[in-house]
C-alpha positions in Angstrom: -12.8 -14.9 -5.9 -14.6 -12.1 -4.3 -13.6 -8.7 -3.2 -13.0 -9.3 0.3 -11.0 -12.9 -0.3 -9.0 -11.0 -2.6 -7.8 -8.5 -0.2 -7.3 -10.8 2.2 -4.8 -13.0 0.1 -2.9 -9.6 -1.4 -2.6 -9.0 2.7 -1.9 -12.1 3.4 1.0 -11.9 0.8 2.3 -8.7 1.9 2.8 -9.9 5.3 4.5 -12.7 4.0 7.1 -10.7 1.9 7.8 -8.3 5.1 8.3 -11.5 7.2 10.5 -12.7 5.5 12.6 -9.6 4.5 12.6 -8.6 7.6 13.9 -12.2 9.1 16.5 -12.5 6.4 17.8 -9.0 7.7 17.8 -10.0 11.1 20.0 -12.9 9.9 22.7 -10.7 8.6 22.5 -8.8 11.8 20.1 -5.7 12.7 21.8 -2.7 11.7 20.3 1.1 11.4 20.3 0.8 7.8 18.5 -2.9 7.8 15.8 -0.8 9.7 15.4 2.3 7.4 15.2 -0.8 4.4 12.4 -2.5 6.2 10.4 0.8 6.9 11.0 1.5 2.8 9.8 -1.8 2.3 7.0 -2.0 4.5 5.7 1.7 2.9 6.5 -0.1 -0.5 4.2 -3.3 -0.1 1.2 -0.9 0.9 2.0 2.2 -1.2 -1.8 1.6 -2.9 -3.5 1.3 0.4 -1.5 4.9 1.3 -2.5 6.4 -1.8 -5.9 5.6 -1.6 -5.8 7.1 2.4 -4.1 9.9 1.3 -6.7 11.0 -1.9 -9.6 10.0 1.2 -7.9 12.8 3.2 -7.0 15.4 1.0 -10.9 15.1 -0.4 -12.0 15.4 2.8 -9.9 18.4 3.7 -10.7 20.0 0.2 -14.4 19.4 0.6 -13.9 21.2 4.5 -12.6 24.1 2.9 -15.1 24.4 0.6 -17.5 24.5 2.9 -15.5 27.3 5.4 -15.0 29.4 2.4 -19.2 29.0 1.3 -19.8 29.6 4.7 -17.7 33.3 4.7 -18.9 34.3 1.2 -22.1 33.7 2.2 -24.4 36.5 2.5 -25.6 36.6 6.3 -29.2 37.1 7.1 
């Protein structure tokens, strides 16, 4: 199994769980907490995927600082 067909099966199942979680809660009845569960659960199920964002964007940020505070230390010409 390659790369890409592996993601796309760990997505597949992650849909699958929310699915269902969140049709077993609409069973009982939609309530405000059923809601905040499903948002806990959807965060949950892709917490790696959000990690990995999160590390992309705090590099990048990081490495834009850098560069403002080169820029200002900088001798100028």
């Amino acid at each position: 199994m390659n790369a890409r067909q592996r993601s796309l099966l760990i997505n597949l199942n992650r849909m699958l769980i929310f699915a269902l979680t969140f049709s077993g809660l609409l069973l009982d009845g939609l309530q405000f907490a059923d809601l905040l569960c499903t948002v806990a659960l959807f965060v949950w199920l892709w917490l790696p995927l959000c990690t990995c964002l999160e590390a992309h964007l705090l590099h990048w940020v990081d490495h834009k600082h850098s560069s403002v505070r080169s820029t200002k230390t900088s001798p100028s010409v």
